[in-house]
C-alpha positions in Angstrom: 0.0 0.0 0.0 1.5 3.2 -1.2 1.4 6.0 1.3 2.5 10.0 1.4 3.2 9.7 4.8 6.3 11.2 5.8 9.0 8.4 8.2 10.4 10.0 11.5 14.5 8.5 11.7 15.5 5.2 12.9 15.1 5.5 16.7 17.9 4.3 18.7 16.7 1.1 20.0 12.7 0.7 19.2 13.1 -2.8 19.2 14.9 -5.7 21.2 18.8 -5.2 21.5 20.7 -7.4 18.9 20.5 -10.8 20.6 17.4 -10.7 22.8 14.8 -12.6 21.6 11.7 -11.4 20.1 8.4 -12.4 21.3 6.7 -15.3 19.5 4.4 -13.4 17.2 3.1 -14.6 13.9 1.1 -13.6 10.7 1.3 -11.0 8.1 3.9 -7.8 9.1 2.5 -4.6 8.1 2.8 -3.5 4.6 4.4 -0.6 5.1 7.3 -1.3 7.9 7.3 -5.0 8.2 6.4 -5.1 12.2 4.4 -7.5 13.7 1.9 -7.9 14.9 -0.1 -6.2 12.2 -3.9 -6.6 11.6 -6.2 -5.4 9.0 -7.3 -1.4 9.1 -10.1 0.6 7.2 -10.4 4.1 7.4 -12.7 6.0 5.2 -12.4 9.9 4.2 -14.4 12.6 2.7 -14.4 15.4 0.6 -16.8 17.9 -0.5 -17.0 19.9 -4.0 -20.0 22.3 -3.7 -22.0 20.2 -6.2 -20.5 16.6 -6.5 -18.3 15.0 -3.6 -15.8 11.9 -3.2 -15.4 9.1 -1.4 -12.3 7.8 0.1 -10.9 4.7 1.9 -7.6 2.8 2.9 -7.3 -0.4 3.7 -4.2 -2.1 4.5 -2.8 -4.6 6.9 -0.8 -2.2 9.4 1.2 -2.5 12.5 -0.1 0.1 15.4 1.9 3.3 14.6 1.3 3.2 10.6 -2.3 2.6 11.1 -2.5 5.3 13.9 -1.2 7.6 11.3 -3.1 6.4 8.4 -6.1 7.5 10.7 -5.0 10.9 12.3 -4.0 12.2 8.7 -7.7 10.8 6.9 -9.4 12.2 9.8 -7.7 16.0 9.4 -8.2 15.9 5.4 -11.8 15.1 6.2 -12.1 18.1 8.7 -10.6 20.1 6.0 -12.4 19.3 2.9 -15.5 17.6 4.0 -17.8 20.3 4.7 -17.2 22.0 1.0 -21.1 21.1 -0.4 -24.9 20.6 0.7 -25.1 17.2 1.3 -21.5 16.7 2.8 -22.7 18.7 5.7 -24.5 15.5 6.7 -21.8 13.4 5.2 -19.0 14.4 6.6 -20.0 14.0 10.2 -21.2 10.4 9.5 -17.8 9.4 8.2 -15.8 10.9 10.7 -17.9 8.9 13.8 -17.6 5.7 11.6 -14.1 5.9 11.7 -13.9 5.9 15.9 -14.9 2.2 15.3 -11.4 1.7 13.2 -9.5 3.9 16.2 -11.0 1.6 18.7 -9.7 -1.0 17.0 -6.1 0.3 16.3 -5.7 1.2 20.1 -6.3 -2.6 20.7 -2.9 -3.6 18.5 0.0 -3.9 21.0 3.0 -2.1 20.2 5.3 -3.7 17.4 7.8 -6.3 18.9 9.5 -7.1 15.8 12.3 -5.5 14.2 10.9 -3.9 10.6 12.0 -3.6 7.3 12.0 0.1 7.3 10.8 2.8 9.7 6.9 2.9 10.4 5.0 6.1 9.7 4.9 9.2 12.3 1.5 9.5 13.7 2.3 13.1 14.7 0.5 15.0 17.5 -3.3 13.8 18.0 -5.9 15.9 15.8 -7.3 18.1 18.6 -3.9 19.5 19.5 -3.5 20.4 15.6 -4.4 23.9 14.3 -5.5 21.9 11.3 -8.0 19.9 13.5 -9.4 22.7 15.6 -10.2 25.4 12.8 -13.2 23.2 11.6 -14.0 22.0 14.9 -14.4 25.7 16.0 -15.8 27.3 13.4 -18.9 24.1 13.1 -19.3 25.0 17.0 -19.5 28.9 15.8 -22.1 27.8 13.3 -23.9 26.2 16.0 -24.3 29.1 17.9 -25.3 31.6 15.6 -27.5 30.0 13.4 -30.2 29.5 16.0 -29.1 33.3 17.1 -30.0 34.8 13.3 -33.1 32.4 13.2 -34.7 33.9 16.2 -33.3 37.8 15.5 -34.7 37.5 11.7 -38.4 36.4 12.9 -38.2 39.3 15.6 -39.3 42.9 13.9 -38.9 44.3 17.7 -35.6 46.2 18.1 -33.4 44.0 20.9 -34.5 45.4 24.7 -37.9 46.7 23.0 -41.4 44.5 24.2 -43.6 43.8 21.7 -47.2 45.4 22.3 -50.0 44.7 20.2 -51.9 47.6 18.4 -54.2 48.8 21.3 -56.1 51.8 19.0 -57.8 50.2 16.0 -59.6 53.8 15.2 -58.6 55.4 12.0 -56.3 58.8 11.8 -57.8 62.0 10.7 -56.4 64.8 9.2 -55.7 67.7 11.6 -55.7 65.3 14.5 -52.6 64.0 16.7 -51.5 60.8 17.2 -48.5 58.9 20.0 -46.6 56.4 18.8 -46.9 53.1 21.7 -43.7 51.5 20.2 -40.1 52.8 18.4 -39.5 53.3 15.7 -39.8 52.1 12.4 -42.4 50.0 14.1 -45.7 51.6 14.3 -48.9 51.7 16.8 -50.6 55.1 16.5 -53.3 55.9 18.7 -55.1 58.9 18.5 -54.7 61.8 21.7 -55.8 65.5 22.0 -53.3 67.7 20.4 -53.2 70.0 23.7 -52.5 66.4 25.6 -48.7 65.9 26.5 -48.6 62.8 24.8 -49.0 64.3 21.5 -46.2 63.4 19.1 -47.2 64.4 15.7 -49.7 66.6 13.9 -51.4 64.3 11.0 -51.2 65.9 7.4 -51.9 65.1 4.0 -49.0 64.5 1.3 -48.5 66.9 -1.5 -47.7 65.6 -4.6 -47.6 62.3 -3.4 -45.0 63.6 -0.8 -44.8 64.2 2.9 -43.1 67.2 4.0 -39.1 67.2 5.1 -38.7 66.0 8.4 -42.3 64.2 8.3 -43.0 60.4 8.9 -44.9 58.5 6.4 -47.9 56.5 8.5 -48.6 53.0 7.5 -51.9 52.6 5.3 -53.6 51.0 8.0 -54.1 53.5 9.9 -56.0 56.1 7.5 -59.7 55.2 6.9 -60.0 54.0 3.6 -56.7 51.7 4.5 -55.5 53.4 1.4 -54.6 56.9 2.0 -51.2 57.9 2.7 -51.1 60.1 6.0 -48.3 62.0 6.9 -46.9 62.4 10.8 -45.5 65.7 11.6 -43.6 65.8 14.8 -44.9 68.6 17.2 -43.7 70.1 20.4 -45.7 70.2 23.4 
């Protein structure tokens, strides 16, 4: 089995000095160093392409450190590239759980007691202490947190700290009249007051040319009594 995995150096004694004798083991030695024991490992991968995506897997009978590698570096691609399309959102989560199956069964192998052909692959740092590993991690868990946040903000219309209050005056506005405004602004609920009362906030006009004054408010159609008529809210001082 071919692999792009990078070998650390010989290390000075990984194996049983030169005359001590090895352990009985027996079967196949792993395909890539030669230790034993060695025992059959699949790990699948992932990778996302906006539209299309692709499937990975490899399969090999590997002693404990190469398959611990193997692992660790499919596991980080699919981090990387697995959430790049629609449906590997779903995919890519599925594929990386399936593969704690294969890790389970990697942490059974004992360490290699046999002396190997040539040196077994590096399984580097685990994934969660790897920038590599953490960036999708964190940014899935950033997701997670402000998605629901933008669902509930975008099915608000109430400015945050602002209690919603349903219209309490369902009488039209008149011409010449003045209304007060129960919520902020750009929400509306006019209710009709006394101009000499304190709680009169704007004088109610007609547009001209289709046009309310500068420094006028435009009242919602609702409010005028054909539901039709645009009314125009001049602010006033009391």
């Amino acid at each position: 089995m071919s692999t792009p995995y990078p070998h650390p150096p010989y290390p000075a004694h990984p194996y049983p000095q030169p005359g001590a004798p090895y352990p009985p083991v027996s079967g196949p030695g792993c395909e890539v160093c030669g230790a034993l024991p060695a025992a059959p490992v699949t790990v699948r991968g992932h990778q996302g392409m906006v539209v299309v995506m692709r499937f990975t897997r490899r399969r090999g009978t590997l002693c404990r450190p190469c398959a611990l590698a193997v692992f660790r570096q499919t596991q980080r691609d699919t981090l990387v590239r697995g959430w790049w399309g629609v449906l590997s959102l779903v995919v890519t989560p599925v594929v990386l759980l399936l593969n704690l199956g294969a890790l389970a069964r990697i942490r059974r192998l004992p360490a290699p007691v046999t002396a190997a052909w040539r040196p077994p692959l590096d399984p580097g740092r685990p994934l969660l202490r790897r920038p590599a590993g953490l960036l999708p991690l964190a940014v899935l868990a950033a997701l997670a947190v402000a998605v629901p946040v933008l669902i509930a903000a975008g099915g608000s219309e109430e400015p945050s700290g602002v209690r919603f209050q349903p219209r309490r005056n369902t009488e039209p506005l008149s011409v010449g009249a003045c209304a007060h405004n129960d919520r902020e602004w750009p929400h509306q609920d006019l209710r009709n007051v006394p101009c000499d009362s304190p709680d009169a906030q704007y004088l109610i006009t007609d547009q001209h040319n289709g046009y309310c004054a500068d420094g006028d408010y435009y009242a919602h159609l609702q409010y005028s009594a054909d539901g039709v008529t645009p009314l125009c809210l001049h602010p006033v001082r009391n």
